[in-house]
N, C-alpha and C positions, 0 to 999 in steps of 0.2 A: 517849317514842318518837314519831315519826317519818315521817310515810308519803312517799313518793317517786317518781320513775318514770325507766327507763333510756330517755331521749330516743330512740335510735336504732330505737322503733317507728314514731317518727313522721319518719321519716329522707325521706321523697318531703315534707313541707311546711316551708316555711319555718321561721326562726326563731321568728319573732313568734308567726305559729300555732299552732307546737307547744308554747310555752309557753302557747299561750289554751287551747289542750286541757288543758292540765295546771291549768291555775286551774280550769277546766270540773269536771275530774277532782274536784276540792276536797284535790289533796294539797298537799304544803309541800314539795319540794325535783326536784330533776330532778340525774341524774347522766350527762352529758355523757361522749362518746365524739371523742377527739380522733384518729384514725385507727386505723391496722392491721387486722385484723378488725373492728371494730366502726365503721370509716368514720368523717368527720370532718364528719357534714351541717352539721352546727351550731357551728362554732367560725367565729365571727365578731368584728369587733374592739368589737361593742355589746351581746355578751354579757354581761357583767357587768352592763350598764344595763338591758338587757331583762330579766335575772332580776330583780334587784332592784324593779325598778318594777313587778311583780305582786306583791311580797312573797315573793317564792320565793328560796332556798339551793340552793349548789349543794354536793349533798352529796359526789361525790368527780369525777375526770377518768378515764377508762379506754382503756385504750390497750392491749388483748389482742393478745399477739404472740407470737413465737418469735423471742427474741435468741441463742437459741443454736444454733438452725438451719445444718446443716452446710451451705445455699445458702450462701457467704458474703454475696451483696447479699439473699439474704431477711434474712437474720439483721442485719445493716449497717442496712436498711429500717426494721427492728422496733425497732434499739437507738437509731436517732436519734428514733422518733416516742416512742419511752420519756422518752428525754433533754428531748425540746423539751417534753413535756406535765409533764416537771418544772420546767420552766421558768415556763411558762402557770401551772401552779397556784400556784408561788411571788407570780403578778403577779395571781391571782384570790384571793387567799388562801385555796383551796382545801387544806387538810393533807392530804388521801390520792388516791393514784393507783394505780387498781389497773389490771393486768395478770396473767398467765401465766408461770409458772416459766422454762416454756420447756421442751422435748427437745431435745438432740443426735442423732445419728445414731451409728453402733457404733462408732467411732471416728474415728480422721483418714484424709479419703478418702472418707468416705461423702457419700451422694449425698441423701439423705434422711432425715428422723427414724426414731426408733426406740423406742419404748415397750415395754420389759419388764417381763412381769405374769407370767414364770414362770422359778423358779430353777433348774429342768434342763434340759436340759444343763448341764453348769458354765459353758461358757462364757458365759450369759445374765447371770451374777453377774459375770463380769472385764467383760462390758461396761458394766451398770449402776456397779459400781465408780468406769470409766472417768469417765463421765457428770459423777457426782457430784464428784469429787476433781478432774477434770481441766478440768470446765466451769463446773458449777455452781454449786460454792462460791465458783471464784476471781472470775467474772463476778459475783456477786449480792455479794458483798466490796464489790468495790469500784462498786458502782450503791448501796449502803446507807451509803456512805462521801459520793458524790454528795446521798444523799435528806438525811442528817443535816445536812451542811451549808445544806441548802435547807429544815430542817424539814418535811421531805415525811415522812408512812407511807405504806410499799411495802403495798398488800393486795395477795397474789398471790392468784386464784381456782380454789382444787384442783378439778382438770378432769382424767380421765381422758384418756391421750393424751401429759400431761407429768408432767415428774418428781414435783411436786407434785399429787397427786392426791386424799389423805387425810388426817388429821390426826396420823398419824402421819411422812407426809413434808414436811408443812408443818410440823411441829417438827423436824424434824429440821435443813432448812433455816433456819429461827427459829437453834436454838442454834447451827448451824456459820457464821453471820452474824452476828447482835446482832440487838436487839426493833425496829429500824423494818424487820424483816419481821414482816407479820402476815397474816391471808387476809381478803378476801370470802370470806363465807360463804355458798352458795346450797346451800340443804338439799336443792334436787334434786338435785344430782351424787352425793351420799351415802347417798340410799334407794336408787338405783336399783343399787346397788353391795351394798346389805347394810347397810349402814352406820345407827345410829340418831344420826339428826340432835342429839338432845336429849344423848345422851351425849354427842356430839361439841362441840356447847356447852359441855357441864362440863370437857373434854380442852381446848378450845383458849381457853378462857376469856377473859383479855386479850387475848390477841393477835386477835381479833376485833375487826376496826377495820372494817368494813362490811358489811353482808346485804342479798343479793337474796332478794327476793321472789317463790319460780318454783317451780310444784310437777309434781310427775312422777306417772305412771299406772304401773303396774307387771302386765303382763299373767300373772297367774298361773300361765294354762297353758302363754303360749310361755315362761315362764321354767321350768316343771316340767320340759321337755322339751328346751328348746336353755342353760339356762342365761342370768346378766343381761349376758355380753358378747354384744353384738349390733354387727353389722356392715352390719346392710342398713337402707335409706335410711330417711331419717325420714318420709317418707310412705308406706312400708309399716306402717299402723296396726294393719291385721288379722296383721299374719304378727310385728311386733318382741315382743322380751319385754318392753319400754318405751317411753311416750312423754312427751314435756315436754308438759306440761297448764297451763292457766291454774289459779290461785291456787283450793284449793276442789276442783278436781273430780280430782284425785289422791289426796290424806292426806284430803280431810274437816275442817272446820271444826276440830275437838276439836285436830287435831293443830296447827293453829294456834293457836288459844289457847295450847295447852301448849309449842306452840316459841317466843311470845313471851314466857310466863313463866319461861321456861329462860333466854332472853336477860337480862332484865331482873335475876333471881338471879346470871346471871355477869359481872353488873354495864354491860353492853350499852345504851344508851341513847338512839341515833345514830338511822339511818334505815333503815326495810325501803324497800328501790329495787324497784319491781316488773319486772319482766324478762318481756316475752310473748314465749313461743317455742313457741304452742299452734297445732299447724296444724290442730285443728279447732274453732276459735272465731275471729270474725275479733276484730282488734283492740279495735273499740267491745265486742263482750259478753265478752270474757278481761276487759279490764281494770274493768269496771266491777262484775265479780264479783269479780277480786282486790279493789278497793275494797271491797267488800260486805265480804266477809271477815273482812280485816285493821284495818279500820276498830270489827268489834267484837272484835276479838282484843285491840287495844292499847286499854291501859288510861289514859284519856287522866291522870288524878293520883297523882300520884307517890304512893309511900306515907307521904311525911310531913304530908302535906294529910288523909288519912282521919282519923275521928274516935276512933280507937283509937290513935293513933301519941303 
């Protein structure tokens, strides 16, 4: 396995530089954000020569959007920078590009998305219905129809917000398409939800075609009290029931270990990308304690190298 880092921390310096940070870093791969939400700093036509000539892989291309977006030019926006970053990875030989399921809005006419997380009223179930059968499938059909013939894997990133949020709706989407869907995995989105990452491992087993690296704080009392949907900014630290934390001051070491030996059993091999979206560490001390971390989490020889095998 692996170590990584998702470029777009270092999104204000150049190309060159931010792969010098990254050699600095001592990790092995950087995974490139080629627009939509995650902006396009780094897609240059001497990418391929500039990874390569520090010894670095680029482990996937990310391109987080909302193609189903009832904006039609948002959603237009999101489905061409999908389209062209399958293109680009086809000409980096990069195999996975991950992205966002995506949400619709309650139907045709709506003005905005809509994410439902509760089945009463009934009507919340005819529009979820909606979504799925009338958006979702038919769109991701035929973008998984696109990927196979480009030998691209779709990792969608279950994010609360879109249809694809848990591992029970990233299978569900898997089986109503075919296996080039599969997810990043960022076990933050899934503590902070309830969700135990390691089981969630055993659940989506293959279809795990990339992990971030990004850990969440979980505030006990404002969750005893408001519950883990939260709605107020991410710089309200003292008042949320969570926050995204650098690697380590969330779950605690143990649980890294034990989520990279859960990876490695479901047969997981690839790269942990580490993701900073800690607004109380700056960049240099988040990522250099994710490094700490995950550096002794993974087990750098395989099991058939030990002297019991």
């Amino acid at each position: 396995m692996k170590l990584g880092v998702f470029t777009v921390v270092f999104a204000e310096l150049p190309l060159a530089q931010a792969l010098d940070r990254v050699v600095e870093l001592g990790l092995d791969a950087v995974e490139i954000g080629t627009g939509n939400y995650p902006g396009d700093a780094h897609l240059s036509p001497d990418l391929k020569r500039e990874v390569e000539a520090r010894g670095l892989e680029i482990s996937a291309l990310s391109c987080h959007g909302n193609p189903l977006h009832p904006d039609e030019d948002f959603a237009r926006r999101s489905h061409e920078t999908w389209r062209h970053t399958v293109e680009l990875a086809g000409e980096l030989g990069v195999e996975t590009v991950i992205c966002f399921s995506g949400c619709p809005g309650d139907g045709p006419g709506a003005a905005q998305p809509n994410w439902v997380t509760c089945a009463w009223p009934p009507e919340y179930l005819e529009v979820l219905e909606w979504q799925w059968s009338e958006r979702a499938i038919p769109y991701w059909i035929e973008e998984a129809r696109v990927a196979r013939a480009a030998g691209i894997r779709i990792a969608l990133e279950p994010h609360p917000g879109f249809l694809v949020y848990n591992p029970e709706t990233a299978l569900r989407l898997r089986d109503a398409v075919g296996p080039e869907i599969g997810v990043n995995f960022d076990p933050s989105h899934f503590v902070w939800q309830g969700i135990d990452p390691l089981l969630a491992v055993r659940v989506l087993a293959d279809a795990i075609f990339h992990v971030h690296a990004k850990d969440v704080y979980v505030d006990r009392h404002n969750t005893a009290r408001n519950g883990v949907l939260d709605t107020k900014h991410y710089g309200r630290f003292a008042d949320r029931s969570w926050s995204f934390r650098s690697v380590g001051y969330g779950q605690g070491e143990q649980f890294w270990r034990d989520f990279v030996s859960a990876l490695r059993i479901a047969g997981y091999d690839g790269v942990l990308s580490i993701e900073h979206e800690d607004g109380l560490a700056s960049i240099d001390e988040g990522l250099a304690k994710a490094v700490e971390v995950l550096r002794a989490a993974v087990l750098r020889e395989p099991a058939s190298a030990m002297w019991w095998a």
